[in-house]
Backbone atoms as SQL, in Angstrom:
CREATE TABLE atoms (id INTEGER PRIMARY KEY, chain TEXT, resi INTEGER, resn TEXT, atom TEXT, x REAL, y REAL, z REAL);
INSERT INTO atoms VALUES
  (1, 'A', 1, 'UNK', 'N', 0.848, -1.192, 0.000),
  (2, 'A', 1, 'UNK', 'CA', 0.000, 0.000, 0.000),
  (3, 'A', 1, 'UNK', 'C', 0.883, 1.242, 0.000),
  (4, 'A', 2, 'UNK', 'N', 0.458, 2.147, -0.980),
  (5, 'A', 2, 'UNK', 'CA', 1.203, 3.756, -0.772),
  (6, 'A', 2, 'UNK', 'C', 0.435, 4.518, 0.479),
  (7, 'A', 3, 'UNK', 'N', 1.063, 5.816, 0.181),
  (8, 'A', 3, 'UNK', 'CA', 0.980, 6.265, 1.174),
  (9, 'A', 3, 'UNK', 'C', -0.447, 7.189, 1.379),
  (10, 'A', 4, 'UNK', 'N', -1.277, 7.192, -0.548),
  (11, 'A', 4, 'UNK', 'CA', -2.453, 7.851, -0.446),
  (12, 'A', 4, 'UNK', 'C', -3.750, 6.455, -0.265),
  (13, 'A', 5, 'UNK', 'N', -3.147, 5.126, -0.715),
  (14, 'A', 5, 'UNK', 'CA', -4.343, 4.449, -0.016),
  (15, 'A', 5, 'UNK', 'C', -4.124, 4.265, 1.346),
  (16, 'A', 6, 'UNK', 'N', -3.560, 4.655, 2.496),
  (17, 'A', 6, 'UNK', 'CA', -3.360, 4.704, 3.500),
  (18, 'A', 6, 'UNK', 'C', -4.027, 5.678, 3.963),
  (19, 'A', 7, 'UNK', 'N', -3.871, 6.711, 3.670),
  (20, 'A', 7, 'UNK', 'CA', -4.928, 8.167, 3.965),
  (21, 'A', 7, 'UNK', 'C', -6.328, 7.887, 3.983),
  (22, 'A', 8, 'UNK', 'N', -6.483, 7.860, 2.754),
  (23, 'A', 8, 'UNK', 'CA', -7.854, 6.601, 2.094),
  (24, 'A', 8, 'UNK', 'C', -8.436, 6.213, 3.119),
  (25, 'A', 9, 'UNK', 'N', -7.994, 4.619, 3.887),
  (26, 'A', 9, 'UNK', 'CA', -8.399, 3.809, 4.846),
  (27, 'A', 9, 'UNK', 'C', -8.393, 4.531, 6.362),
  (28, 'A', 10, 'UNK', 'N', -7.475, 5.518, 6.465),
  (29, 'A', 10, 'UNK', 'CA', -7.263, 6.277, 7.787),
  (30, 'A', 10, 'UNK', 'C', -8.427, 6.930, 7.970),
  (31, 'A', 11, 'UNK', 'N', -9.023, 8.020, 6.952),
  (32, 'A', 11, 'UNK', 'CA', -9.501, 8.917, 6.903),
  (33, 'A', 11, 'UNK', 'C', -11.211, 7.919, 6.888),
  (34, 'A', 12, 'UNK', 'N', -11.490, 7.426, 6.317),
  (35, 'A', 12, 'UNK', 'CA', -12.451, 6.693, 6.245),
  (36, 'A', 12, 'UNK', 'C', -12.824, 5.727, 7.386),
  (37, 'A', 13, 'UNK', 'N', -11.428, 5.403, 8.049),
  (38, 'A', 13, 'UNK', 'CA', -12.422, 4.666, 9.575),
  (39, 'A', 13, 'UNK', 'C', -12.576, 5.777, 10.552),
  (40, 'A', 14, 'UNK', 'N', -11.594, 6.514, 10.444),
  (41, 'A', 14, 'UNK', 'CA', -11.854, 7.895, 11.317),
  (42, 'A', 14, 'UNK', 'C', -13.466, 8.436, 11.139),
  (43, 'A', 15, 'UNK', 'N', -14.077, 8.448, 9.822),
  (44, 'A', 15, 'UNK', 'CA', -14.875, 9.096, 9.361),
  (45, 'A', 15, 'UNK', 'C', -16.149, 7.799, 9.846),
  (46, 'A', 16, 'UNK', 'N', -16.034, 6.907, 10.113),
  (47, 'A', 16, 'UNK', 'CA', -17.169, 5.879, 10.324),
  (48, 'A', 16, 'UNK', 'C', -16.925, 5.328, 11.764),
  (49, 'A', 17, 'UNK', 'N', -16.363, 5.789, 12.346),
  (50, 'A', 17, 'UNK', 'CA', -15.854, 5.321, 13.904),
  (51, 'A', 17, 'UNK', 'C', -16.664, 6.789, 14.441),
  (52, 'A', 18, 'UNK', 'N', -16.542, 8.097, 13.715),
  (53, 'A', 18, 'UNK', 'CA', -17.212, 8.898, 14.891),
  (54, 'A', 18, 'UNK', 'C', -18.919, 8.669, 14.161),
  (55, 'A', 19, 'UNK', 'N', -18.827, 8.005, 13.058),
  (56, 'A', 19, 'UNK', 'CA', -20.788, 7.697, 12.826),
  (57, 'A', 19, 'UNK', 'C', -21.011, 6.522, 13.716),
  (58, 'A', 20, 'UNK', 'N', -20.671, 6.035, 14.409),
  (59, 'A', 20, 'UNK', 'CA', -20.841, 4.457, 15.206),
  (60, 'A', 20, 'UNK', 'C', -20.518, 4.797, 16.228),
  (61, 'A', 21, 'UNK', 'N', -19.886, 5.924, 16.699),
  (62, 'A', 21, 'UNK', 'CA', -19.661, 6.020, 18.670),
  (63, 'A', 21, 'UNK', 'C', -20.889, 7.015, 18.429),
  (64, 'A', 22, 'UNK', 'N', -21.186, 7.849, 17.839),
  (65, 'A', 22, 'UNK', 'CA', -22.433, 8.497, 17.788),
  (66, 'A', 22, 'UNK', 'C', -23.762, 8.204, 17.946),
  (67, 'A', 23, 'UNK', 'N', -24.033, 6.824, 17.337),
  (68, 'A', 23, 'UNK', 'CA', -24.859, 5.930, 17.660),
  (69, 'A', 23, 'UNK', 'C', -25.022, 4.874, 18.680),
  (70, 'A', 24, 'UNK', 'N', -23.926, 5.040, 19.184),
  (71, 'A', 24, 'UNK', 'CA', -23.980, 3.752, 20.135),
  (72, 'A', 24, 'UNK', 'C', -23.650, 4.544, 21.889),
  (73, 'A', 25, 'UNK', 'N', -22.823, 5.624, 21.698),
  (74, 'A', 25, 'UNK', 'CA', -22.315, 6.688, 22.688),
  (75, 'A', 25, 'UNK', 'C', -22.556, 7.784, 22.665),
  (76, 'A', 26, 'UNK', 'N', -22.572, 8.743, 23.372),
  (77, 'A', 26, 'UNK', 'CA', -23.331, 9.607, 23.359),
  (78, 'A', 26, 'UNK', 'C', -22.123, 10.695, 23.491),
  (79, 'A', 27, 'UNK', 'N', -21.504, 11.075, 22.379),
  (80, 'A', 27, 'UNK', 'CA', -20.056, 12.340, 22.572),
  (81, 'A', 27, 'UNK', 'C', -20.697, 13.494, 22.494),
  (82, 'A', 28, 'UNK', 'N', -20.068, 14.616, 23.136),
  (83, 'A', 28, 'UNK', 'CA', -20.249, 15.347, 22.867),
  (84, 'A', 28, 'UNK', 'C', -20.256, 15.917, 21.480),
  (85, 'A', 29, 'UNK', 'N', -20.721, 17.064, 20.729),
  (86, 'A', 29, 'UNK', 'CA', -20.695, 17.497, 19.817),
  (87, 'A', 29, 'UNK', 'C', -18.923, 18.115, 19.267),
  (88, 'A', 30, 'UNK', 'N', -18.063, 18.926, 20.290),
  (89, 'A', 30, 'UNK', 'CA', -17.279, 19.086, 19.770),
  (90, 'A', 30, 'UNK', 'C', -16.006, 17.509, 19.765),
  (91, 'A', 31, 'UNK', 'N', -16.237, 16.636, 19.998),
  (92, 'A', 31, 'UNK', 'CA', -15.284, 15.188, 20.239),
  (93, 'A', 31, 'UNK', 'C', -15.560, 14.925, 18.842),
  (94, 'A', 32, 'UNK', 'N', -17.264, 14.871, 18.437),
  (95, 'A', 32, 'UNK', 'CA', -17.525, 14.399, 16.925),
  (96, 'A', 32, 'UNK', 'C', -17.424, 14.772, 16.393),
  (97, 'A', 33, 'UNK', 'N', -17.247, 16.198, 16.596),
  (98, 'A', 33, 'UNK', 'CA', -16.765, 16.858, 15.147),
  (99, 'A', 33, 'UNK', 'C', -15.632, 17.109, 14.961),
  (100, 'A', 34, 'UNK', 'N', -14.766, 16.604, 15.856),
  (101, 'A', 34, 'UNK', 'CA', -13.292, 16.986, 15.604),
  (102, 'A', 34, 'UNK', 'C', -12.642, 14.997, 15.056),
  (103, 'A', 35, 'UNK', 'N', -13.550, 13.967, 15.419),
  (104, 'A', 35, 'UNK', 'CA', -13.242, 13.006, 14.597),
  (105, 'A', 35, 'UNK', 'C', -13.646, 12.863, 13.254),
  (106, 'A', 36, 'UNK', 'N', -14.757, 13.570, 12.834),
  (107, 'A', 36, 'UNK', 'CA', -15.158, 13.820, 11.679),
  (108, 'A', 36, 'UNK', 'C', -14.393, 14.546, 10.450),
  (109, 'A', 37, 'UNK', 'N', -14.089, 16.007, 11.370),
  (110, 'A', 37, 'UNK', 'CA', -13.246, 16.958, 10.805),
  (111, 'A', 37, 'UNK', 'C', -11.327, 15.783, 10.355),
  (112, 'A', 38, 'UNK', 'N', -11.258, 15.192, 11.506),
  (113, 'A', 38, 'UNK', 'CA', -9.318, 14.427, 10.950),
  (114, 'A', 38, 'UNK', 'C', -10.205, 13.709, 9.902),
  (115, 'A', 39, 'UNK', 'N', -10.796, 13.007, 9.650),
  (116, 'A', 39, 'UNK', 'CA', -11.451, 12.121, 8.847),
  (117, 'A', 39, 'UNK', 'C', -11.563, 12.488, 7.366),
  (118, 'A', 40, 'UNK', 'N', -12.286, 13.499, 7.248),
  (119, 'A', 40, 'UNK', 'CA', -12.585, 14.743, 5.801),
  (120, 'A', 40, 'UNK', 'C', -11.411, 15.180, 5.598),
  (121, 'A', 41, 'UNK', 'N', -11.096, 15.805, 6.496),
  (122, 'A', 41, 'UNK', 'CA', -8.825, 16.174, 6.104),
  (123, 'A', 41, 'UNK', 'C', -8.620, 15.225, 5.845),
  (124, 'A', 42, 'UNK', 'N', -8.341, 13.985, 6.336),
  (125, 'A', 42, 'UNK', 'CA', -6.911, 12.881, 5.213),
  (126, 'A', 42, 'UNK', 'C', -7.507, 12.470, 4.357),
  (127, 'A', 43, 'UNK', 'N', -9.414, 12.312, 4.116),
  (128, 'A', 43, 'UNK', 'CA', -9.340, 12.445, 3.014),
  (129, 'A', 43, 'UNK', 'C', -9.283, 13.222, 1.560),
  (130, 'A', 44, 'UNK', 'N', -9.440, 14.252, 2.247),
  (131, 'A', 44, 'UNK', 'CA', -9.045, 15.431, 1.067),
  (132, 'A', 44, 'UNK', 'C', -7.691, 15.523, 0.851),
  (133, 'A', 45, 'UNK', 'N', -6.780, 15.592, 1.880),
  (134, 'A', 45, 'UNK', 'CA', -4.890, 15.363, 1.622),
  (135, 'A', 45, 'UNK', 'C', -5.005, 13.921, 0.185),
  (136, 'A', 46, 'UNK', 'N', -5.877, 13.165, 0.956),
  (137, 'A', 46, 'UNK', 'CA', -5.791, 11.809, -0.124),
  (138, 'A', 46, 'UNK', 'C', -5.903, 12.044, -1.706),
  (139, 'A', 47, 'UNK', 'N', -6.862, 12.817, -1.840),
  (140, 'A', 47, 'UNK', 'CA', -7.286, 13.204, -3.187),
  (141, 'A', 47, 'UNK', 'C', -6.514, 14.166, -3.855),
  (142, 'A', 48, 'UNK', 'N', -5.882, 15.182, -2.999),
  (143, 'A', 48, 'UNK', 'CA', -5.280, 16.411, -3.729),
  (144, 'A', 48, 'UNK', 'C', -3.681, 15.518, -4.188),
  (145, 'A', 49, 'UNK', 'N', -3.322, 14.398, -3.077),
  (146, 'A', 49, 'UNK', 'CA', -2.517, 13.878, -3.293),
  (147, 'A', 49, 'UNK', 'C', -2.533, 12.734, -5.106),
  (148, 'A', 50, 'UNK', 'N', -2.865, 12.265, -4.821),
  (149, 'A', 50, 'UNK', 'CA', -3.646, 11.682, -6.250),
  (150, 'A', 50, 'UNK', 'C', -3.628, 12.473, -7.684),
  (151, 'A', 51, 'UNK', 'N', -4.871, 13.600, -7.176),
  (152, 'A', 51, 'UNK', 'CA', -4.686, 14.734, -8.499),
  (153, 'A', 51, 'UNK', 'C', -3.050, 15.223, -8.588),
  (154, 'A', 52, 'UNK', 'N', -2.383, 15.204, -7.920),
  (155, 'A', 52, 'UNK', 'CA', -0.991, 15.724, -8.100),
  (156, 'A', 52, 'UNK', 'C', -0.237, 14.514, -8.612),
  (157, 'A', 53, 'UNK', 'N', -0.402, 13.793, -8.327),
  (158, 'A', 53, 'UNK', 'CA', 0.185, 12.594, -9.219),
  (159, 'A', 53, 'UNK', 'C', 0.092, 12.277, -10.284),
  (160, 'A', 54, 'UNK', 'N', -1.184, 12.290, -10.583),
  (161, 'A', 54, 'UNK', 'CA', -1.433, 12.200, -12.448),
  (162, 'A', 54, 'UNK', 'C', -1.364, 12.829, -12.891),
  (163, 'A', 55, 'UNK', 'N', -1.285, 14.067, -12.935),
  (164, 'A', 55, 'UNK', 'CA', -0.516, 15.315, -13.718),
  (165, 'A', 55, 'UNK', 'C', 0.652, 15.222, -13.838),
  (166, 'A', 56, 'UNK', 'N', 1.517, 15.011, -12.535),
  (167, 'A', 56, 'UNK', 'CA', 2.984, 14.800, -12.977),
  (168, 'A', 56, 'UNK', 'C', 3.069, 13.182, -13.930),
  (169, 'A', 57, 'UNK', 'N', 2.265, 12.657, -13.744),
  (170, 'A', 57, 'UNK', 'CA', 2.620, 11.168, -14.901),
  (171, 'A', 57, 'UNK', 'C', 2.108, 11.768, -16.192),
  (172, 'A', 58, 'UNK', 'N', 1.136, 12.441, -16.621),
  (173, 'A', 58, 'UNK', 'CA', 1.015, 13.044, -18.138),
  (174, 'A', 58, 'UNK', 'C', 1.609, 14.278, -18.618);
């Protein structure tokens, strides 16, 4: 695995771990939104990372 499907998988359990303690636990609002928020960041790092890659390959 590189280092943007890693982001990928990071960012995405981050992003489904605070939808499932949400449902099952009761966090406060700023805990969930700050697991939500790392979650949406690595995956956007993931993507910008990506788009920068295939440009430099064409």
């Amino acid at each position: 695995m590189n280092k943007t499907q890693i982001l990928i998988a990071v960012g995405s359990l981050f992003v489904s771990a605070s939808l499932i303690n949400s449902f099952y636990v009761h966090l406060n609002d700023s805990l969930s939104g700050f697991l939500m928020g790392i979650g949406i960041g690595l995956l956007f790092i993931s993507l910008v990372k990506i788009r920068k890659s295939s440009k430099s390959k064409s």
